[in-house]
Residue frames relative to the residue before (quaternion, step in Angstrom):
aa qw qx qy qz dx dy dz
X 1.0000 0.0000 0.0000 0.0000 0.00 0.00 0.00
X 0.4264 -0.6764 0.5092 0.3183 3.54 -1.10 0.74
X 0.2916 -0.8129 0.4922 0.1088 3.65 0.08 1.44
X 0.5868 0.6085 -0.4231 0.3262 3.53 0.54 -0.87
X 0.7621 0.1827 -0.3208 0.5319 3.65 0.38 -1.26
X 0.4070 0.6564 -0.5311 0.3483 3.91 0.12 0.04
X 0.6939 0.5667 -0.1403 0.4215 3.42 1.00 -1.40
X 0.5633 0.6706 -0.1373 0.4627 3.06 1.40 -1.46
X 0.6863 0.5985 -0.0416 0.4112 3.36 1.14 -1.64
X 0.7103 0.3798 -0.1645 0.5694 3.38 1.57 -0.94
X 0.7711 -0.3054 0.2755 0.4861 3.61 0.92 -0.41
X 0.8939 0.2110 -0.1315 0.3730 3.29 1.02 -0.70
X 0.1065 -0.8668 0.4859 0.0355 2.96 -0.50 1.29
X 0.0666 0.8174 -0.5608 0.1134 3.67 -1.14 0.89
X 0.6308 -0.4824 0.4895 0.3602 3.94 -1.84 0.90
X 0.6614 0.6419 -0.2891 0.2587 3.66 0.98 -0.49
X 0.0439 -0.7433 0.5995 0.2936 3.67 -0.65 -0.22
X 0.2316 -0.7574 0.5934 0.1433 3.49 -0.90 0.88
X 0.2335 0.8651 -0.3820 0.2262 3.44 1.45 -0.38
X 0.7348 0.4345 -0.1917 0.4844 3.48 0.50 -1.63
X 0.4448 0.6126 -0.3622 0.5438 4.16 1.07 -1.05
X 0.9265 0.2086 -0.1849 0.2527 2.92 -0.44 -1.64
X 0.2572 0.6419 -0.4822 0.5379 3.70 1.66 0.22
X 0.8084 0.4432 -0.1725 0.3468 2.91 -0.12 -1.17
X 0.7034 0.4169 -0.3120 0.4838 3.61 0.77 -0.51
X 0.4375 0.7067 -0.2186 0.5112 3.48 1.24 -0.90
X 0.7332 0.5358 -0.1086 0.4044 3.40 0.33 -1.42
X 0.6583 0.5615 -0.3525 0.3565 3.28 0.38 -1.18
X 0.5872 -0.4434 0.5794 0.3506 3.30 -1.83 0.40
X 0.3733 -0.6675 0.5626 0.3141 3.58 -1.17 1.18
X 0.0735 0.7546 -0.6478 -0.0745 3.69 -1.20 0.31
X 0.7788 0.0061 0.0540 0.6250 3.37 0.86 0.11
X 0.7787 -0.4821 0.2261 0.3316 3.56 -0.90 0.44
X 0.2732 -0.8193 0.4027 0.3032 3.83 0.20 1.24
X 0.2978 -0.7547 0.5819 -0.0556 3.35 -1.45 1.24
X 0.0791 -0.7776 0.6238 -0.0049 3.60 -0.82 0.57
X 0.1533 -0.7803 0.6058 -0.0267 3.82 -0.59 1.13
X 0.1674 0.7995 -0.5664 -0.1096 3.59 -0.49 0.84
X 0.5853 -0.4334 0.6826 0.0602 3.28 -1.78 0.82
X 0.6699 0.5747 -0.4658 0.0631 2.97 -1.66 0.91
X 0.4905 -0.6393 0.2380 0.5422 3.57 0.40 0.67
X 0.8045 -0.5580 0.1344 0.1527 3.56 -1.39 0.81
X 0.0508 0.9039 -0.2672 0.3300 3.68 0.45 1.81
X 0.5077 -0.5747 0.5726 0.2900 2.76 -1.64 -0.34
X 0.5192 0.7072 -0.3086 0.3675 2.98 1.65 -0.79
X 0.8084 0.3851 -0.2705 0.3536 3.81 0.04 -0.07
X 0.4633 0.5430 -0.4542 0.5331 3.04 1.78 -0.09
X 0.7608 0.4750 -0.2854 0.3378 3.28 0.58 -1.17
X 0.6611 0.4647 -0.3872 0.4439 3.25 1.24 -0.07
X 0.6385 0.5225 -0.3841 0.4144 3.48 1.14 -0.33
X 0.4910 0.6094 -0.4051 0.4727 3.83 1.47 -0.04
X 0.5116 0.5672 -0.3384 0.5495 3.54 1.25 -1.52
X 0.7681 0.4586 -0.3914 0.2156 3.41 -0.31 -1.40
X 0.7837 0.3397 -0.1775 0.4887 3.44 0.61 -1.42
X 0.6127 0.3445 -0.5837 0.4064 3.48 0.69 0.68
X 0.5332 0.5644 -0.4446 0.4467 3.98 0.81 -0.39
X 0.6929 0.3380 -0.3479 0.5334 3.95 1.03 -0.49
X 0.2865 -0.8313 0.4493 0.1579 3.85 1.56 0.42
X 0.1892 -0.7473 0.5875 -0.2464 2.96 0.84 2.24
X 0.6321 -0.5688 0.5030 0.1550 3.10 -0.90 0.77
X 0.8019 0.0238 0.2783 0.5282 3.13 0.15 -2.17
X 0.1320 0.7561 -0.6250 0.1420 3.61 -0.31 0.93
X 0.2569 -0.7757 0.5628 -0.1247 2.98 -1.45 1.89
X 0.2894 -0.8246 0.4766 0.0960 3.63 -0.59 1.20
X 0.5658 0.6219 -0.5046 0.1964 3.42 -0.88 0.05
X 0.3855 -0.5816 0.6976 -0.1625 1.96 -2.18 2.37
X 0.2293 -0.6976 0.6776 0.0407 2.73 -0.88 1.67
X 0.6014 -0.5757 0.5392 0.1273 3.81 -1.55 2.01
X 0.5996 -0.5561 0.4950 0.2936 3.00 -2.05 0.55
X 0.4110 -0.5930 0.4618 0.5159 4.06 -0.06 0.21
X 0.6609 0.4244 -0.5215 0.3334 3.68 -0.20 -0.57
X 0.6528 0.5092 -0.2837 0.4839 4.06 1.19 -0.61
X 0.4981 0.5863 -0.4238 0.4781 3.89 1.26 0.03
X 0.3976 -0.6979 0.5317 0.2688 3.62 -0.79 0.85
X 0.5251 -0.7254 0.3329 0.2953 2.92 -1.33 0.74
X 0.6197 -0.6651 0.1949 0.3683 3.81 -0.82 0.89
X 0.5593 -0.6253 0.3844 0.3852 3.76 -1.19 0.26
X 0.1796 -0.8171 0.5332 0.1255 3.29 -0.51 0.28
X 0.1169 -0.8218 0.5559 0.0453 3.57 0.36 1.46
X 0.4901 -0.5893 0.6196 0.1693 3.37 -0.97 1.01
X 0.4294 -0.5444 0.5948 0.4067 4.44 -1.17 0.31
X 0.4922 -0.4667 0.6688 0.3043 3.37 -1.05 0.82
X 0.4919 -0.5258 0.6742 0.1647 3.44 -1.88 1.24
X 0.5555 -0.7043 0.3840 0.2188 3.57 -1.60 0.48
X 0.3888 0.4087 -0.5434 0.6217 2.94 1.77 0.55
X 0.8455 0.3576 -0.3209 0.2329 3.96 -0.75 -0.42
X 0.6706 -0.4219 0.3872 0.4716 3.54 -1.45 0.81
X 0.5902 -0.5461 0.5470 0.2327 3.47 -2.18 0.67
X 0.0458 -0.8560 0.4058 0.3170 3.47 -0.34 0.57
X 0.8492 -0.2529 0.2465 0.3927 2.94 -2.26 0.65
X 0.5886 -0.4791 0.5838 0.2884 3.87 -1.90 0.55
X 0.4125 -0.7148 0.4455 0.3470 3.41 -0.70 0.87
X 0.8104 -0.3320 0.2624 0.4052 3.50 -1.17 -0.09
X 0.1933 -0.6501 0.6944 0.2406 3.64 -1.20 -0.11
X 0.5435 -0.7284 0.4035 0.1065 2.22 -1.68 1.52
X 0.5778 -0.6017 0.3550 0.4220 3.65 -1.16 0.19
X 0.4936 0.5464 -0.4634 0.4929 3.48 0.86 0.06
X 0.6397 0.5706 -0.2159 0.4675 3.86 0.73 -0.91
X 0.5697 0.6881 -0.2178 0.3930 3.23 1.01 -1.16
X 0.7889 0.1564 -0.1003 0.5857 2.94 0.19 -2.04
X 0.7159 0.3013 -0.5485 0.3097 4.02 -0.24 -0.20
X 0.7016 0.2381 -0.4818 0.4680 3.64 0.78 0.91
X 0.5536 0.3365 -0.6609 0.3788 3.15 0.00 1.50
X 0.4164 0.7203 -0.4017 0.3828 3.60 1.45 0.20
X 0.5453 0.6277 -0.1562 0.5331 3.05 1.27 -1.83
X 0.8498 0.3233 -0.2293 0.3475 3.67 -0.05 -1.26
X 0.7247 0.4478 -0.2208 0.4748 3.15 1.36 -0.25
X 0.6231 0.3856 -0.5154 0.4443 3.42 1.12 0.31
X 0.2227 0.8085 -0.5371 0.0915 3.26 1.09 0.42
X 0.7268 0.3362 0.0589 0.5961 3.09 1.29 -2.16
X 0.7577 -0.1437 0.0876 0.6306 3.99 0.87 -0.41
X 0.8651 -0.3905 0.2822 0.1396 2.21 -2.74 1.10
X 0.2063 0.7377 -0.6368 0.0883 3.52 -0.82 0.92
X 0.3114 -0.7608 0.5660 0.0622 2.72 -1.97 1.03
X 0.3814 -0.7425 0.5497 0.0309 3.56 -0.39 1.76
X 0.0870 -0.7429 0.6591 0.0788 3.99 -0.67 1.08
X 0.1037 0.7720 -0.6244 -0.0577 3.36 -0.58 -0.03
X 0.0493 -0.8869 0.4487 -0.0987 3.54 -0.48 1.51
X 0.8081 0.0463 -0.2396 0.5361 3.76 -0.87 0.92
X 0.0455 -0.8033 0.5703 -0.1654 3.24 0.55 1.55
X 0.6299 0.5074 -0.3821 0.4469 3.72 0.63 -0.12
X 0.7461 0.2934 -0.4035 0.4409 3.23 1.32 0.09
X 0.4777 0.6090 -0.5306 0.3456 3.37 1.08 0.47
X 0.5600 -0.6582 0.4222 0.2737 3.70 -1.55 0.57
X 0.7052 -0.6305 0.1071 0.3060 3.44 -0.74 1.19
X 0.3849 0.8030 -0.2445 0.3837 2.62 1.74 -0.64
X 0.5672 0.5483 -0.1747 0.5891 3.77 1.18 -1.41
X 0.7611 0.5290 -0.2967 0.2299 3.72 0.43 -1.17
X 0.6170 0.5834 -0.2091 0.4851 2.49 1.98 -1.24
X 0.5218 0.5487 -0.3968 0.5189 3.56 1.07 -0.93
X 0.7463 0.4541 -0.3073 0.3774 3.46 -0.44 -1.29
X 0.7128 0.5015 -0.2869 0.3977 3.36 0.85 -1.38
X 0.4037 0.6559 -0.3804 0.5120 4.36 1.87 0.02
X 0.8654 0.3442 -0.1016 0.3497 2.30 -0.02 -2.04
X 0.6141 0.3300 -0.4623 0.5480 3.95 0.84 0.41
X 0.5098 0.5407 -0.4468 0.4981 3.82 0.71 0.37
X 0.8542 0.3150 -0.0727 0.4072 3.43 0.28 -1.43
X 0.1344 -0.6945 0.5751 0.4109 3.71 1.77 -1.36
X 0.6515 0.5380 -0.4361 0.3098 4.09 0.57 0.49
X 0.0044 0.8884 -0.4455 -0.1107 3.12 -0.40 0.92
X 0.0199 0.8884 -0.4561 0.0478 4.02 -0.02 0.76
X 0.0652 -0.7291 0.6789 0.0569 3.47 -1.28 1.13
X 0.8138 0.0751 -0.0778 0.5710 3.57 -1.43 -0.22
X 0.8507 -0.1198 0.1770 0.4803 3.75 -0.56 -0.66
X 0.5877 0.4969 -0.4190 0.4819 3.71 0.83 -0.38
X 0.1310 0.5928 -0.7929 -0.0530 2.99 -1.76 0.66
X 0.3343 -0.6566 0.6760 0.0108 3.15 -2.10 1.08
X 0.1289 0.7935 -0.5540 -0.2162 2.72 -0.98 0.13
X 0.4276 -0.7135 0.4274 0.3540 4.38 -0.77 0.51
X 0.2238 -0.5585 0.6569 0.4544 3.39 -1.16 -0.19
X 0.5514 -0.6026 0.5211 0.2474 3.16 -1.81 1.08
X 0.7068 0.4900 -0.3821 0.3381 3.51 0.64 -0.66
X 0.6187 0.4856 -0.3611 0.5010 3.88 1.34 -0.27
X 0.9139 0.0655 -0.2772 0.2893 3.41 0.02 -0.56
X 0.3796 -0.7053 0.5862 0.1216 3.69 -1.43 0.23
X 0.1823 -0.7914 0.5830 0.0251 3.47 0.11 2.02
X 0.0324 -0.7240 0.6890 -0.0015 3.74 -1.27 1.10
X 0.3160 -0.7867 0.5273 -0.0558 3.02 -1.02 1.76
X 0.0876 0.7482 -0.6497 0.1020 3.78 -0.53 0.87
X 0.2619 0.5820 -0.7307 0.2426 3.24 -1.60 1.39
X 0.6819 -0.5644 0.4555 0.0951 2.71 -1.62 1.45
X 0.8226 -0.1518 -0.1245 0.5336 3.95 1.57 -0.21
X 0.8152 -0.3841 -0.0041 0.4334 3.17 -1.03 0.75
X 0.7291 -0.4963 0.4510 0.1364 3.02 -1.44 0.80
X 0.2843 -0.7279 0.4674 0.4133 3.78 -0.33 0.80
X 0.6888 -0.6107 0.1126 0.3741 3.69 -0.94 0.43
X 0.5477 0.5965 -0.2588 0.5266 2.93 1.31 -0.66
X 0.7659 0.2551 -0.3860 0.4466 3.44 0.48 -0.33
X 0.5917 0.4127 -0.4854 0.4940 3.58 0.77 0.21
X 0.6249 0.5660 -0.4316 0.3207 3.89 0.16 0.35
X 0.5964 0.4441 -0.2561 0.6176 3.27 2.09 -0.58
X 0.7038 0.5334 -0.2794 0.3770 3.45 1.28 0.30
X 0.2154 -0.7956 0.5279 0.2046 3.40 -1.01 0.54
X 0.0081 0.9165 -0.3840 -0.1121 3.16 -0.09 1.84
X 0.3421 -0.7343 0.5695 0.1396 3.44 -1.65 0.46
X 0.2878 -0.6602 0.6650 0.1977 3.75 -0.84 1.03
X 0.2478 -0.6901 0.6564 0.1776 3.89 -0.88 1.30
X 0.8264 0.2830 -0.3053 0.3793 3.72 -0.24 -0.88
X 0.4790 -0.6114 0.6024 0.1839 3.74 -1.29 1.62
X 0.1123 -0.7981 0.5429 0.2361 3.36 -1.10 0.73
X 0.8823 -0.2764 0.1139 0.3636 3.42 -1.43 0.55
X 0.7060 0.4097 -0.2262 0.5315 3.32 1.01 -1.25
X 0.7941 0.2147 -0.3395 0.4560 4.04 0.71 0.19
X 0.1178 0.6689 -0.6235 0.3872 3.62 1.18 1.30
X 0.5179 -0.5472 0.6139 0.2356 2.81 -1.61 1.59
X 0.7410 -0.2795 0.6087 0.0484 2.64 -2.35 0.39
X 0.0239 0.7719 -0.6342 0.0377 3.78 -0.14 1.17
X 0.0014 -0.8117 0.5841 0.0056 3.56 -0.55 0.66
X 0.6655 -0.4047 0.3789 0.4998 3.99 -1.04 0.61
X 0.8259 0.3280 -0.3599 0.2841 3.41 -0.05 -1.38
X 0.3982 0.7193 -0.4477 0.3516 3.70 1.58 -0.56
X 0.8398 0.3316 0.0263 0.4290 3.76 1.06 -1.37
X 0.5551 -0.6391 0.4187 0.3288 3.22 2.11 1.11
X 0.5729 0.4930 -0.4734 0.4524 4.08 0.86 0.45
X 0.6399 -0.4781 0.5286 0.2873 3.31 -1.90 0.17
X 0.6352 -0.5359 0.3281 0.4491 3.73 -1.10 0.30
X 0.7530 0.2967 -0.4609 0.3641 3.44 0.40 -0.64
X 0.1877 0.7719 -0.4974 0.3486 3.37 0.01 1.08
X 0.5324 0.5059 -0.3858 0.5584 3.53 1.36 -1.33
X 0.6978 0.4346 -0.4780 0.3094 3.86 -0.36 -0.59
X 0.5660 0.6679 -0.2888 0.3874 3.59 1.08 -0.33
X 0.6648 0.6214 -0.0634 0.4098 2.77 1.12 -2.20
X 0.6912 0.3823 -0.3221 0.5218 3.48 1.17 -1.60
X 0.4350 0.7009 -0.4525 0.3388 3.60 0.70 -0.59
X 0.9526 0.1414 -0.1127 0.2448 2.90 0.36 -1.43
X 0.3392 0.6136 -0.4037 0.5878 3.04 2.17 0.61
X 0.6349 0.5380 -0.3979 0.3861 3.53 0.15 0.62
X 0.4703 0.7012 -0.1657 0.5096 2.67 1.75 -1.16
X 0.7423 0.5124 -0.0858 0.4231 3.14 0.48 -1.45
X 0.6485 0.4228 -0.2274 0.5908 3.30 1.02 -0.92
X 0.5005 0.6700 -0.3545 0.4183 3.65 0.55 -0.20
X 0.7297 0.4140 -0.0943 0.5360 2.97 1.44 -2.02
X 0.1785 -0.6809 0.6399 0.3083 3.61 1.19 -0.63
X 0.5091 0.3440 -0.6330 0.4710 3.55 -0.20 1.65
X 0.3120 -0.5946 0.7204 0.1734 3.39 -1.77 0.69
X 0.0887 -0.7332 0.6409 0.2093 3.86 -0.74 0.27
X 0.6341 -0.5291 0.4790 0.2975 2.97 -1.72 0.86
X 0.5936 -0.4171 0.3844 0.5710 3.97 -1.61 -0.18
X 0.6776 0.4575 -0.4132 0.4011 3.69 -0.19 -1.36
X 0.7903 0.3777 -0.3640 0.3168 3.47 0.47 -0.78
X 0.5147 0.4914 -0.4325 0.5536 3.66 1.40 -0.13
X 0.4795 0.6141 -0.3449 0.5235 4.32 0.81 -0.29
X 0.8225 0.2226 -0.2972 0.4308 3.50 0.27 -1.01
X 0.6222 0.5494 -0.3591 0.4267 3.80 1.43 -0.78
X 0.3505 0.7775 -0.3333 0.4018 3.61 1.30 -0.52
X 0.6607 0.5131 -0.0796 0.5421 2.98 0.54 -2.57
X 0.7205 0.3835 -0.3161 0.4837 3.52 -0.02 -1.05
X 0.7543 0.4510 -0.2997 0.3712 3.92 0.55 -0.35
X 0.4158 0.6570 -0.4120 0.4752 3.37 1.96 -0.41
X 0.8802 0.2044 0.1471 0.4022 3.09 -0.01 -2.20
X 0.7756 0.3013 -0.2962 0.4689 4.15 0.82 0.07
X 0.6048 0.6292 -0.3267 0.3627 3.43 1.04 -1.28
X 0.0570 0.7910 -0.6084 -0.0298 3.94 -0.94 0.97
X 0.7575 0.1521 0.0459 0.6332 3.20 1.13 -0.87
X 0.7995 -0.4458 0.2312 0.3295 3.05 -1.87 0.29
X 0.5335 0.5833 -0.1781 0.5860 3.48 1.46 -1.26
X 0.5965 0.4747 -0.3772 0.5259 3.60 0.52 -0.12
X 0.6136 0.6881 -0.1401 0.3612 3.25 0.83 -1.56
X 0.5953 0.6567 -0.0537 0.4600 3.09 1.49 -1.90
X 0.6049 0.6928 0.0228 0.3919 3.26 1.00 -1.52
X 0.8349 0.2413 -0.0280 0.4940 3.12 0.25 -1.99
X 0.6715 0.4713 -0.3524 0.4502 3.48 1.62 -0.47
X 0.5068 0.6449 -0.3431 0.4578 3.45 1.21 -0.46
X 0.6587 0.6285 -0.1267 0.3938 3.59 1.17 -1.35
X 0.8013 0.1298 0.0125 0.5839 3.36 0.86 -1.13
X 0.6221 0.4367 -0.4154 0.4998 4.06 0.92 -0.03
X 0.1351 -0.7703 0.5832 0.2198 3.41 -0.95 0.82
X 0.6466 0.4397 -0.3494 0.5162 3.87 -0.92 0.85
X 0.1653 0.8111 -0.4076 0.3856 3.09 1.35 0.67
X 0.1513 0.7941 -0.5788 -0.1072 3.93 -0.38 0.36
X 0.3891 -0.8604 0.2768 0.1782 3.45 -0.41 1.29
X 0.5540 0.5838 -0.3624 0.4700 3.36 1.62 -0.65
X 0.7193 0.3792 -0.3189 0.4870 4.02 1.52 -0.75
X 0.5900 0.4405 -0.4890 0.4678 3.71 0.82 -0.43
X 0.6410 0.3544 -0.4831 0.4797 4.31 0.67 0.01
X 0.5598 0.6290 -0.4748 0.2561 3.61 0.27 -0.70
X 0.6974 -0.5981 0.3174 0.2347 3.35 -1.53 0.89
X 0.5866 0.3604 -0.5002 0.5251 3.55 1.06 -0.08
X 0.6902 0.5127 -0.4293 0.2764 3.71 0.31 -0.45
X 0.3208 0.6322 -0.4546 0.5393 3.81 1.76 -0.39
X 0.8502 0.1658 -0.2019 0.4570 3.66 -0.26 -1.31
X 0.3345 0.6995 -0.4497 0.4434 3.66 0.94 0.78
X 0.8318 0.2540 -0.0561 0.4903 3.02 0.66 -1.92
X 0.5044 0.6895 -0.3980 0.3343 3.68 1.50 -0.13
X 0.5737 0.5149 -0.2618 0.5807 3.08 1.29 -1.85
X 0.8303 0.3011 -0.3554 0.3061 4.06 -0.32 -0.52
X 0.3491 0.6955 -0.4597 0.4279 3.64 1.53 -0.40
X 0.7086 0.4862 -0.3193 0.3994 3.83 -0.41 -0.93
X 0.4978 0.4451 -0.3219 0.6711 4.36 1.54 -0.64
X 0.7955 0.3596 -0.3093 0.3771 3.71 0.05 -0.71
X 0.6289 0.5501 -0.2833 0.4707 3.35 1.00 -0.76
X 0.7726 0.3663 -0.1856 0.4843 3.47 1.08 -0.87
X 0.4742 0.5806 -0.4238 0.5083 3.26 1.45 0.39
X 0.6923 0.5224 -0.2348 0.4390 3.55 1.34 -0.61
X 0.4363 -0.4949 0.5049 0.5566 3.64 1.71 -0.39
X 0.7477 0.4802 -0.3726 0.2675 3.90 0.00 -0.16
X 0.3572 -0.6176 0.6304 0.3059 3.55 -1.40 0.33
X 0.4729 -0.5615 0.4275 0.5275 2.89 -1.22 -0.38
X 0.6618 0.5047 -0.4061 0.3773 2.82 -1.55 0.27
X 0.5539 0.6257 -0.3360 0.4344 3.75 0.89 -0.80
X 0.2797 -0.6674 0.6693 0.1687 3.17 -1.69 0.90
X 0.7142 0.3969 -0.3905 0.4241 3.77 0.08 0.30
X 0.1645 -0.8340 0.5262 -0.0233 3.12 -1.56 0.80
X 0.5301 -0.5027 0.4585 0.5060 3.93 -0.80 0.40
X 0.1838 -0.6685 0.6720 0.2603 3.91 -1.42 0.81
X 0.0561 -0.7351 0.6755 -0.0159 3.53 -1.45 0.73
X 0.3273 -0.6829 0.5794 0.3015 3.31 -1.06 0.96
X 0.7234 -0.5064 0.3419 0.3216 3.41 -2.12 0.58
X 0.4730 0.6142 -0.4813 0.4092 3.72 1.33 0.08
X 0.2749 -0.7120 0.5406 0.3537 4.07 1.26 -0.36
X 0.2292 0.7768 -0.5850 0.0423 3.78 0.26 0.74
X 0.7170 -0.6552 0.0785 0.2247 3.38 -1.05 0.70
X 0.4962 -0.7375 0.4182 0.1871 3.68 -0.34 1.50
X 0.0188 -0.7747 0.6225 -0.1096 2.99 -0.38 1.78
């Protein structure tokens, strides 16, 4: 399947193709409960791609749970022994970790489910070890319950912010989600429905970018474009519109003083892509369809 727009479709959109990975994970000989580990520098970005994912493989059933910082976990009950005059009390609760890999379990009985499991570096080792079974064995078992999954329904996706204990990264097939700077596609005029002299712009602002060590998606080069047709005057503007519409953006380095003489030195390609000098008060008009800048 042509993952890329599928991905696109669910929320997440990227220069990457994850296609070939995810062939590849898919593919393998089951031996134990299939597992996916993503990589990627510290975000939102991998959750959202692990939501994208299992709906583009049109999981059925997809289950969420983010395990909390401990200092944000209430504190525990402390049940006193019922007295011999009074009733025994009830089993405390199950937990939400318990919960959802046994409603995972019961549902791959009959269909395909996808199990997130997110900020796993803040869960206690204790969990790692569990998890790190129950993709070995597909059994998962508290107080007296045991479960057990069928490996061929479900597809366990692991996300943490740092490595993976080992064992659970050996039953995994891992994937790094965010493309860095140095393997950012190629934007090109015709990519953006413009005329050629456009590349002097484009390189402009692909330097830029590399500076920032972010690659931007198309739409997001489309909307900064737009913003360079009709709002962009100055460098601080520039700031703004790139802050606005590029995600991965760090704000304390896109203000900082080498980036000023970053965005100064490349301002003077953009400006003259517009017909202006500097300084000038007039500009090329362009409708919001970005047709091509002749």
């Amino acid at each position: 399947m042509d993952l890329k727009p599928r991905l696109a479709q669910y929320g997440f959109v990227s220069n990457h193709d994850y296609s070939y990975a995810v062939r590849c994970l898919l593919s393998a000989p089951i031996e134990h409960v299939r597992a996916l580990a993503l990589g990627g520098a510290p975000g939102r970005r991998k959750t959202a791609f692990a939501h994208a994912l299992a709906q583009a493989l049109e999981y059925p059933h997809v289950l969420y749970h983010e395990f909390i910082p401990q200092a944000d976990m209430p504190e525990p009950v402390r049940i006193l022994p019922p007295r011999e005059t009074e009733e025994p009390l009830g089993e405390q609760p199950v937990s939400e970790l318990d919960r959802t890999l046994s409603e995972a379990c019961a549902l791959s009985e009959g269909d395909r489910v996808a199990l997130i499991l997110d900020q796993l570096q803040l869960a206690e080792f204790r969990h790692h070890l569990r998890l790190a079974d129950f993709i070995g064995t597909g059994v998962w078992s508290y107080r007296d319950v045991t479960l057990r999954a069928h490996p061929q329904n479900i597809l366990v996706i692991l996300i943490s912010e740092e490595p993976l204990y080992h064992t659970l990264q050996t039953l995994s097939f891992k994937l790094w989600v965010d493309t860095p700077a140095s393997e950012a596609t190629v934007v090109t005029p015709h990519d953006l429905g413009l005329a050629e002299n456009a590349a002097g712009m484009l390189g402009a602002l692909k330097t830029i970018f590399d500076e920032l060590d972010v690659s931007p998606t198309l739409p997001e080069y489309r909307r900064l474009v737009h913003d360079i047709h009709g709002n962009v005057n100055d460098v601080d503007n520039l700031k703004d519109s790139i802050y606005g519409w590029i995600e991965g953006i760090d704000y304390a380095h896109l203000h900082s003083p080498y980036m000023q003489q970053v965005l100064e030195k490349h301002m003077p390609a953009i400006m003259h892509y517009l017909g202006l000098t500097e300084g000038g008060d007039h500009r090329v008009v362009l409708s919001d369809e970005l047709p091509p800048h002749g």
